[in-house]
N, C-alpha and C positions, 0 to 999 in steps of 0.2 A: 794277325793275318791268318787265313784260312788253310790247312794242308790241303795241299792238292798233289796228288797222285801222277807219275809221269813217268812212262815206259822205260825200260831202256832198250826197247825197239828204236824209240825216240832219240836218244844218245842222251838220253839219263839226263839227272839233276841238271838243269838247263841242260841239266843233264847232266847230273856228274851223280855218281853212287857204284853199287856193284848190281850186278846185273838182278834185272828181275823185282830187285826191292822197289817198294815206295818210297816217297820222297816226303818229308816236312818241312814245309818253307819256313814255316814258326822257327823251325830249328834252324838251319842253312844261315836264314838271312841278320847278317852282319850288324844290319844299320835304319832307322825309319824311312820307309817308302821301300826298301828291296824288297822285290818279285820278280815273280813271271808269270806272265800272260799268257796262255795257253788260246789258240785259236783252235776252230772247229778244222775238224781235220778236212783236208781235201783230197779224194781217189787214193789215200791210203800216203798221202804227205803229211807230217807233222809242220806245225808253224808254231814259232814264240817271238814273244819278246821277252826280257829278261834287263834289269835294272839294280846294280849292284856293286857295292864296297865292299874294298880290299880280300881276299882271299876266299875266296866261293866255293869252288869244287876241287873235291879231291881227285885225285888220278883214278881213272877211269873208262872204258871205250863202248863202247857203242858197235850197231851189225849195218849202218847210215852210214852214206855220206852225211856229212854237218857240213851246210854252206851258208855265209851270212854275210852280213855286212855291221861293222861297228857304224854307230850313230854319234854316239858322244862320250867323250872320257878315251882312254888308253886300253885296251885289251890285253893281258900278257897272259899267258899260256906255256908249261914245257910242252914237245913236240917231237917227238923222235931224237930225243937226247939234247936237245937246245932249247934256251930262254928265246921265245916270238914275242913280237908286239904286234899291234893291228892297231890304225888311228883309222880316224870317222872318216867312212867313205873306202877306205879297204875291202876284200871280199878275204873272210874265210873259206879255207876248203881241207876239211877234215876228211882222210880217206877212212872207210870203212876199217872198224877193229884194230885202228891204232890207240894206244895208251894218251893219254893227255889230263891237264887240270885245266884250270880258269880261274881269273878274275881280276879286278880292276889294277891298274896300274900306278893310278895317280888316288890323292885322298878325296877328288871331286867327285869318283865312283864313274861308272860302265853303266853305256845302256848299248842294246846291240839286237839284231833281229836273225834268225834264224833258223832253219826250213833242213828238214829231214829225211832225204829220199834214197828210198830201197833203192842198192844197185839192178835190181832188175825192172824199176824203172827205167834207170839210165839206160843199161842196152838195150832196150825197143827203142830207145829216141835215137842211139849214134847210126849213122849210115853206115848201108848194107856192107860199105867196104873194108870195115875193121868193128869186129864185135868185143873186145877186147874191151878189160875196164882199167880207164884210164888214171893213172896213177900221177900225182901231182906232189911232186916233191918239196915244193914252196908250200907252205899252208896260208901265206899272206898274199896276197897279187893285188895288185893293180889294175886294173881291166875294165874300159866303160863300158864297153858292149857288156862284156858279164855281169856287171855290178846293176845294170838296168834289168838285164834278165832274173837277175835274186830282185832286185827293190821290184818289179811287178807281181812276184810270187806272194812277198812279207807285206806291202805296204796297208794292202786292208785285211786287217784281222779280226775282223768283224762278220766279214761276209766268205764265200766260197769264191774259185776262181771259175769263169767260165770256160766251159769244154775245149772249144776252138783257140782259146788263149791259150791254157794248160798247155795242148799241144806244143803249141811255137814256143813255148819259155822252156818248156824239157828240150825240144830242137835248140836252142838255143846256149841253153846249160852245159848241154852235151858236149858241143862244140868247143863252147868256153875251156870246160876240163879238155877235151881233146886236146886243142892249143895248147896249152900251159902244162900238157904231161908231156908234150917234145917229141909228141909221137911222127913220123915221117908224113906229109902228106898225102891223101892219096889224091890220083887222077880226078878231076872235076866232072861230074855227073852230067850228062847232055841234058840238056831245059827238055822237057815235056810241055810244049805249048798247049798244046788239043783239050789234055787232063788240066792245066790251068783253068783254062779259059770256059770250059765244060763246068768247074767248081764256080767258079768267079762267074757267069748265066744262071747258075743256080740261086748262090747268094742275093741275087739283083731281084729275082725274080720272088724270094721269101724273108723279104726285109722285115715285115713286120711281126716275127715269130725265134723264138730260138731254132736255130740249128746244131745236129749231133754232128761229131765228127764220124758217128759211122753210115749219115747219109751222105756226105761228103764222100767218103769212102765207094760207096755203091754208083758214084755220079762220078766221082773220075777214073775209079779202077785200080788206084794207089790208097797205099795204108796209111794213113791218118799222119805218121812224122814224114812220109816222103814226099806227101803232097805237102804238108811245110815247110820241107828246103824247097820242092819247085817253085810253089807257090812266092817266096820269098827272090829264085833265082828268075823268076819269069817278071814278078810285077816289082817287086823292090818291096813288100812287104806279106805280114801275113793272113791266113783266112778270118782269123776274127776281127784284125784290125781293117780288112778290106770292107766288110760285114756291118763293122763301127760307123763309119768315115761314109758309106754308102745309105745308112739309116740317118744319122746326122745331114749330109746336103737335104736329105727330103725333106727333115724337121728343118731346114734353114730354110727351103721354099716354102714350105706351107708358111712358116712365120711372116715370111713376106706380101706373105698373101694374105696377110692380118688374122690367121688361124690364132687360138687361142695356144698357148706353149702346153699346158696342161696335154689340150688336144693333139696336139704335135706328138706331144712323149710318149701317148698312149698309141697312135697310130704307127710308127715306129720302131715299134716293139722294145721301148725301155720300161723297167720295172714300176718306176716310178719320176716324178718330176724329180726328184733332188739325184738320182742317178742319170736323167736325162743333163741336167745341168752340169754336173763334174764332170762327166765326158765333155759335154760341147765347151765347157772353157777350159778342160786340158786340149781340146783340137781348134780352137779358135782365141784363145786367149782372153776372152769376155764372155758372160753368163748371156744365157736366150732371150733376157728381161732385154739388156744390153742392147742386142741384135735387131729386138723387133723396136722397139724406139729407133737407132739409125738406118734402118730399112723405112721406117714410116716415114723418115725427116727427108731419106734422099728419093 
């Protein structure tokens, strides 16, 4: 296996070592197939996966949040003086500069995916009404709102996340840890329909192009995470997924209209046909190929 080198900005050897050093997976790894994956960093976010038997890292912290989710096998970990476990579909949440190890539970081995964000990411995402960094005394939780919010961060580590998404999924993170650190709630933020609705005429009108969130910004007058809870508390979702969903019906008319899919994805402003595809059958449940055959037939 190849060494590969990994911060401990990153929270170290999947992050385990002592600060600053490099890492060699040659050495670390336990057993055949143990690695980790290193994804291309996103706006100063680390992403891995990590695949791994019996006893991996030594005690060690990190200057991250470490939040993830197990995939398969048992995760156990010390913690602030106690043995954790984490089973598939768990969310980890390691606070910044606490002491911990890692690694597999059972003899089948750990696989587990996991995303590295500077606290000073987190406070630009929490609302204006508590800037406070939220402290999570569980490192295991339960939570499908949060646990979607990390699985849309990790799932493709292949590619970058888009701008407009990034936003919603740190608004969303945020929240998560907020909840789960017991913090008192505060008062509910009046909807801004106008700044909505001014963002979302925007979107409609430049479907076929990407959008920054700082032209959003300059279109509604709200800073990139506040037009995210509005946007979420006004329409029930968020800017990039309105953006999604709004580029998609179009590819679904035009298909109807016996336009070629090719032509669709390209008009719509998707990268390519196989990214126009995985969007429209995670939002429709069958491929475009799919679509325009029952669109022809009815």
């Amino acid at each position: 296996m190849t060494a590969i080198s990994i911060s401990a900005r990153q929270g170290v050897p999947e992050d385990a070592l002592s600060d600053g050093a490099a890492i060699d997976l040659e050495r670390l790894c336990g057993a055949p197939g143990d690695g980790i994956r290193v994804a291309p960093a996103v706006d100063g976010i680390e992403r891995i996966e990590a695949r791994l038997h019996g006893k991996f890292f030594e005690p060690h912290r990190h200057d991250t949040y470490a939040i993830g989710v197990t995939l398969g096998g048992v995760q156990t970990f010390q913690y602030r003086g106690e043995s954790r476990f984490s089973n598939p579909g768990s969310i980890i949440i390691l606070h910044p500069d606490e002491i911990h190890d890692g690694g597999a539970g059972t003899e089948i081995g750990l696989r587990y995916r996991m995303m590295y964000l500077q606290p000073e990411r987190l406070l630009a995402a929490l609302d204006e009404t508590d800037r406070s960094l939220p402290f999570v005394a569980a490192p295991v939780v339960g939570d499908e709102a949060l646990r979607q919010a990390v699985g849309e961060a990790v799932m493709d580590l292949d590619n970058g996340i888009d701008e407009l998404a990034l936003d919603d999924i740190l608004v969303r993170i945020a929240e998560g840890l907020y909840r789960h650190a017991g913090t008192k709630d505060a008062k509910p933020a009046k909807a801004d329909k106008r700044a909505v609705l001014q963002a979302s005429e925007f979107l409609r009108a430049n479907l076929e192009r990407p959008v920054g969130s700082q032209e959003l910004e300059a279109v509604s007058g709200l800073d990139r995470f506040t037009l995210a809870r509005q946007f979420r508390r006004v329409l029930g979702t968020s800017p990039h997924r309105y953006l999604l969903m709004r580029r998609l019906e179009r590819a679904r008319q035009m298909i109807a209209r016996g336009e070629s899919l090719a032509g669709a994805a390209l008009e719509t402003g998707f990268a390519d046909q196989a990214h126009f595809t995985r969007h429209f059958k995670r939002a429709y449940g069958l491929t475009p190929g799919r679509w325009a055959s029952l669109a022809v037939a009815g």
